[in-house]
Residue, then its C-alpha position, 0 to 999 in steps of 0.5 A: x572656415x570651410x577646408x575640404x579634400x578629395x578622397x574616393x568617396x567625393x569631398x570631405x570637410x574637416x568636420x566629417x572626417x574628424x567624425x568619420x562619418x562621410x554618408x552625405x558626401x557619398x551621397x553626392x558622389x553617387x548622385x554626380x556619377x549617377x548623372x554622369x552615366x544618364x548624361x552620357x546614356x542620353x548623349x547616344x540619343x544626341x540629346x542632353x537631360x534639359x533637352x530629354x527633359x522638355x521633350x518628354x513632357x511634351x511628349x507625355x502632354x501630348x499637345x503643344x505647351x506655352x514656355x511657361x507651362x514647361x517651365x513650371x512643369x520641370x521648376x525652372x525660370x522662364x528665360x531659361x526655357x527659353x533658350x533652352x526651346x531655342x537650342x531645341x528649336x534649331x535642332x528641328x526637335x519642336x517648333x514654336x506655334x501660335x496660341x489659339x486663345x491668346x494672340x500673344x503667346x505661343x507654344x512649344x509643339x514637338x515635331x516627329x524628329x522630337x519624338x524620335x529622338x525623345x523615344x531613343x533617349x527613353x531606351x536609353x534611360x531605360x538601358x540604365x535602370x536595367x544596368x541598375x537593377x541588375x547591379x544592385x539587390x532588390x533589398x538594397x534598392x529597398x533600403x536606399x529608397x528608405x534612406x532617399x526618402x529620409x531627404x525629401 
């Protein structure tokens, strides 16, 4: 049976606290803080993570991408990006062009308000890794990569 409770380090089941060891849930409260503040940082740039997501990619492809491509790009289901384009598109930040090869299949182009606003998210993302490095030492940056990379 699954009993959990709030503490300051984020939820705890039964069985870790009888341990006392709360290390992976301290994890998940960073990682749900951490994407707090980039949402909040990309929310200045009028932009969402998904949103800042797609525009990106576009922006570094530097050519218009089919929805499909976008989507294995970023590991997520067609349909979502789909409506995630749609949201994007009537936000003026890409618009929809037709495939030069395949009649059927059209492709996500970014217009230059897309640029702007991907570029403003940029600083913004960029704003908080400074944030970050001028909080944490470079050795405990050091130490929690090793300690991430122990999770991939």
């Amino acid at each position: 049976m699954y009993c959990s409770f709030m503490n300051n380090v984020g939820v705890v089941t039964a069985a870790e606290a009888k341990s006392g060891d709360t290390t992976i849930f301290s994890l998940l409260h960073a990682a749900r803080t951490l994407e707090e503040k980039l949402e909040t940082a990309l929310g200045t740039a009028g932009l969402s993570g998904p949103k800042f997501a797609v525009l990106s990619e576009l922006v570094s492809s530097d050519v218009p991408l089919s929805l499909s491509e976008l989507a294995a790009r970023l590991s997520c289901v067609r349909s979502n990006m789909t409506q995630l384009v749609d949201r994007l598109e009537s936000d003026a930040l890409v618009r929809r062009v037709d495939c030069p090869n395949d009649r059927r299949a059209v492709k996500a182009e970014i217009t230059e308000v897309g640029r702007t606003r991907q570029a403003a998210g940029a600083e913004a993302v960029a704003r908080l890794h400074e944030e970050f490095s001028a909080n944490v030492a470079p050795a405990d940056r050091a130490a929690l990569e090793r300690l991430l990379s122990v999770l991939k």
